[in-house]
N, C-alpha and C positions, 0 to 999 in steps of 0.2 A: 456686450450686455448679456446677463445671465436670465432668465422665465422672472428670477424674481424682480429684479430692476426693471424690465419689461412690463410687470404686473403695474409696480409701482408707479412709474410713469404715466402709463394708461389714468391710472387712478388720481394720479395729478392735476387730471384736465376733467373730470368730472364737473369741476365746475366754470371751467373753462370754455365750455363745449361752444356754446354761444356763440362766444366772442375769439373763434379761431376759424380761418380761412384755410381752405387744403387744396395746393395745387398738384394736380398731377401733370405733368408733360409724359405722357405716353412711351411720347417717338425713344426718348431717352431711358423711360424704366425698360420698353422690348429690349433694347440693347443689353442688358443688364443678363440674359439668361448668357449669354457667350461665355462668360465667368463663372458665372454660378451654378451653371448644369441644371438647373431646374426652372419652372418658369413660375414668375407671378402671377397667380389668380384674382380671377376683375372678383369675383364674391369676393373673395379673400382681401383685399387689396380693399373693396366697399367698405366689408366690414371694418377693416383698422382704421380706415378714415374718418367712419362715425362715432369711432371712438375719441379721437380725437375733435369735432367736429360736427352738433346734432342742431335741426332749427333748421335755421335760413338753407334751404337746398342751394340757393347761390353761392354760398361759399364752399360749398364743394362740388370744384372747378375742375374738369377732365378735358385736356385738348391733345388731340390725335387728327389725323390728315383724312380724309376721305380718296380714297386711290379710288380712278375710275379707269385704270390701266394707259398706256403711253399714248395711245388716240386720242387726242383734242376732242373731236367731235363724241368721243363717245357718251353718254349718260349715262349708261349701267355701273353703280358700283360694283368692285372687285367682289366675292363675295365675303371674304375672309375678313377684309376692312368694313364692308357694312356688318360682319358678325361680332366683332371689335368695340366697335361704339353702340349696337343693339345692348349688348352685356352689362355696357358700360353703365348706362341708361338704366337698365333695369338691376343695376347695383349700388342707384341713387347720387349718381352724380347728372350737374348739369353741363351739359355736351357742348365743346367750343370746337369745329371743324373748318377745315378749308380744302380744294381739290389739291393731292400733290401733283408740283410739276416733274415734267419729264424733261432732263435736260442731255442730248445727247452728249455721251464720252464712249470715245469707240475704246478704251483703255480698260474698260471692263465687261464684265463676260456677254450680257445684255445687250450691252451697248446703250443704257440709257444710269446717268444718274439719280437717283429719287431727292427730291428736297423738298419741304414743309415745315419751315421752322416757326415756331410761337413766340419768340423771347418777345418781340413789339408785343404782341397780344396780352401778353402775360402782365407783362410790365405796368402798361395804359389797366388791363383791369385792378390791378394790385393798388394803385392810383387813385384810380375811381371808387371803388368798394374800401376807401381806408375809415370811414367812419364807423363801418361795419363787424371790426375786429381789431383785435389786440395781437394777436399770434398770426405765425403765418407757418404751416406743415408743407415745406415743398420737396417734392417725390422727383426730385431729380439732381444729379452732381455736378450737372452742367454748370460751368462760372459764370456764363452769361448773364443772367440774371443778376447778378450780386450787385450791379452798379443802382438797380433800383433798390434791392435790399437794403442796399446802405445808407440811399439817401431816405425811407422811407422808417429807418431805427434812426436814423440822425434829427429828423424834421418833425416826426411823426409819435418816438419812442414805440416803434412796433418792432418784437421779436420772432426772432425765425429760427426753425430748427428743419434740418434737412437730412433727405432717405437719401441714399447712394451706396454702389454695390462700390466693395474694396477697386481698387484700380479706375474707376469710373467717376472719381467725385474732384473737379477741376480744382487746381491752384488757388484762382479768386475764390473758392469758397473756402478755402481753412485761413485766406487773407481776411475774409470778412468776419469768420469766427473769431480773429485776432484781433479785429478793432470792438469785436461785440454784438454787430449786427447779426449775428449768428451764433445763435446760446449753444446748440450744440451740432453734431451730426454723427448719426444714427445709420449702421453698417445693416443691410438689410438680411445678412447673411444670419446675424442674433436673432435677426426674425424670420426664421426658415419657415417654423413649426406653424405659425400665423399667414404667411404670405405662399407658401409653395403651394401649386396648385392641385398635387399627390399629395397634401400633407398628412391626411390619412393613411397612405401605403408606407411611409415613414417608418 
């Protein structure tokens, strides 16, 4: 997509804004800099959301893991992770968190695995919050998801349109754009100039 189809789009949901739900799954957009060389900014990142997205703060839905490092007992979040969803918070999203576990695998450098995944959580709120919206903005390529997507455009008529960096956007979701449940998706790369967190040193 070129600035001006970006413009346009935006300009789409003007009156949509309402009646549109924005999920971000985090764990999946961080990933996203491996590729892209540059990193998504939580402003940056708020801002496009609201665009999409203004009203009910509940529907715009931020879940990331709360790391409180590999010690069970410990209470102190990590500091990086509590500065992660501080940002997040105060870039007008409502915060869905849980502690990540530590699962040891002596097969990597640490020695411990990290996991925190959201798809239940996701799924059950998308569920829940259907009377709430019409659209559905999710910020991740993972295919997980698509099994509610599909049964929620099939049962519901709710459409979804999804963010994902080139090489990062799962199978099941260009299967789901192919039955429809998924209008379109959106290469986060055409939004460098809006999402990159330098976008001014650009």
């Amino acid at each position: 997509m070129n600035s001006q189809e970006i413009t346009t789009l935006l300009d789409s949901f003007c009156t949509k804004q309402e009646r549109t739900i924005v999920i971000v799954d985090y764990g999946n957009v961080e990933k996203w800099k491996k590729s892209l060389h540059w990193i998504v900014g939580m402003k940056e990142l708020g801002q496009l959301a609201r665009n999409f997205s203004r009203g009910n703060l509940e529907l715009r839905r931020f879940y990331y893991g709360s790391d409180y490092g590999s010690k069970e007992s410990s209470m102190t979040m990590i500091e990086w992770s509590r500065a992660i969803i501080e940002k997040a918070e105060m870039s007008k999203f409502t915060i869905f968190t849980k502690r990540v576990k530590y699962i040891h695998d002596n097969s990597v450098q640490d020695g411990f695995e990290k996991k925190c995944d959201f798809d239940v959580e996701m799924a059950i709120d998308l569920i829940k919050l259907k009377d709430l919206y019409d659209i559905i903005i999710l910020f991740s390529g993972d295919g997980d998801l698509m099994c509610a997507i599909d049964y929620l455009h099939e049962q519901y008529n709710k459409d979804c349109y999804v963010f994902g960096a080139r090489g990062h956007v799962g199978r099941e979701v260009f299967d789901s754009k192919s039955k429809g449940s998924v209008i379109d998706i959106f290469f986060v790369e055409d939004f460098e100039y809006r999402l990159n967190k330098r976008r001014f040193s650009l």
